[in-house]
N, C-alpha and C positions, 0 to 999 in steps of 0.2 A: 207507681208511675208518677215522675213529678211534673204533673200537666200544669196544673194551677202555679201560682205566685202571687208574691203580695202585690196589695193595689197600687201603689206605686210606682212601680216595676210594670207593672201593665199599662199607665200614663206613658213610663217612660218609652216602653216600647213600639207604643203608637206612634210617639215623635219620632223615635229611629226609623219607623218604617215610612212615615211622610217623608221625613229628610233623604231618602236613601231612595224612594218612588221620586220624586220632583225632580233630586238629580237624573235618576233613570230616564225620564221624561225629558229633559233636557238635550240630554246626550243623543235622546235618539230623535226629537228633533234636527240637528245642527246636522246631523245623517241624513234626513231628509232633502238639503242641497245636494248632497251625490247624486242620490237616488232620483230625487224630482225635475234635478236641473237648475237654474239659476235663478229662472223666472220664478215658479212653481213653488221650488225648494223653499225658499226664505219664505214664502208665505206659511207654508207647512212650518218649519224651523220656526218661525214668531209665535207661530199660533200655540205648539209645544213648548216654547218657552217660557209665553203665559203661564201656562199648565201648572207646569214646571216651577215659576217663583210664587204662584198660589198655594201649592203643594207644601213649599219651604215656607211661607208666611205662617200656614194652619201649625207646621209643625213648631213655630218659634211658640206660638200660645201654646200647642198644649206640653210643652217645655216648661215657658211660663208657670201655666196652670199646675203643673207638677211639684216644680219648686215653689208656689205659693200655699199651696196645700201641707209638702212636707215643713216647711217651717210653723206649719200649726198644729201638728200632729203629736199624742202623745209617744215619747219613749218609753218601752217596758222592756223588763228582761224577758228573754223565753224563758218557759219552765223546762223546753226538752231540747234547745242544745246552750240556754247558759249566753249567751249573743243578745249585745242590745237591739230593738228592730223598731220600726214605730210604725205605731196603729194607725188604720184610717178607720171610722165607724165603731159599730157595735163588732164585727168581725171582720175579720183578716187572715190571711197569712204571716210567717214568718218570712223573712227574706233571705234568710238564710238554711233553715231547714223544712220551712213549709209548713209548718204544724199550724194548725186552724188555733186564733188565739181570738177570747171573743171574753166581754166585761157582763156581756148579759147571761142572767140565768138559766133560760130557757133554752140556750144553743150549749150553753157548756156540757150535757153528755151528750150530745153529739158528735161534738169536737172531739175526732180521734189521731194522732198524727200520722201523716202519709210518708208511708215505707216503699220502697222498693219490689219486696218481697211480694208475689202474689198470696190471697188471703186462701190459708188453709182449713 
């Protein structure tokens, strides 16, 4: 099962789900003037709003933070699908096939790559 992924991709994921929550947040403020009325509403709808471009602000840094990272990271081939991926740390994933890829020696036999197949 390919639960895991590279740390990158896990950065980037957080910023998709703040950009994607803030809007959500948004949206369902601005609903709040149906629902609340005119007076009421817009205080609601402001206050979600806030929310809402707090939400998108965090997610621009860790966007940011993402791509300041990946521009310092090394590139390596993988040994098990041959695809360039790039490291973050002592271990990682692949980003393309998942496989634990790690420059220390003490995780290298552990590092086994992850298949699909349950283990028999």
């Amino acid at each position: 099962m390919k639960l895991k992924s590279a740390k990158i991709n896990e950065f980037r994921t957080w910023g998709l789900l703040l950009t994607m929550g803030g809007l959500g947040l948004m949206i369902l403020g601005t609903g709040g003037i149906v629902v609340f009325g005119q007076n009421a509403g817009k205080i609601v709808a402001g206050i979600f709003l806030v929310i809402g471009t707090i939400a998108m602000v965090a997610s621009l840094f860790v966007y940011f933070w993402a791509g300041m990272m990946s521009t310092n990271t090394m590139s390596i081939e993988c040994p098990e699908c041959g695809k360039r991926t790039k490291m973050i740390g002592k271990t990682d994933r692949c980003m393309f096939c998942h496989t634990i890829l790690t420059f220390d020696p003490q995780y290298a036999e552990q590092s086994q790559p992850i298949t699909d197949a349950p283990n028999s």
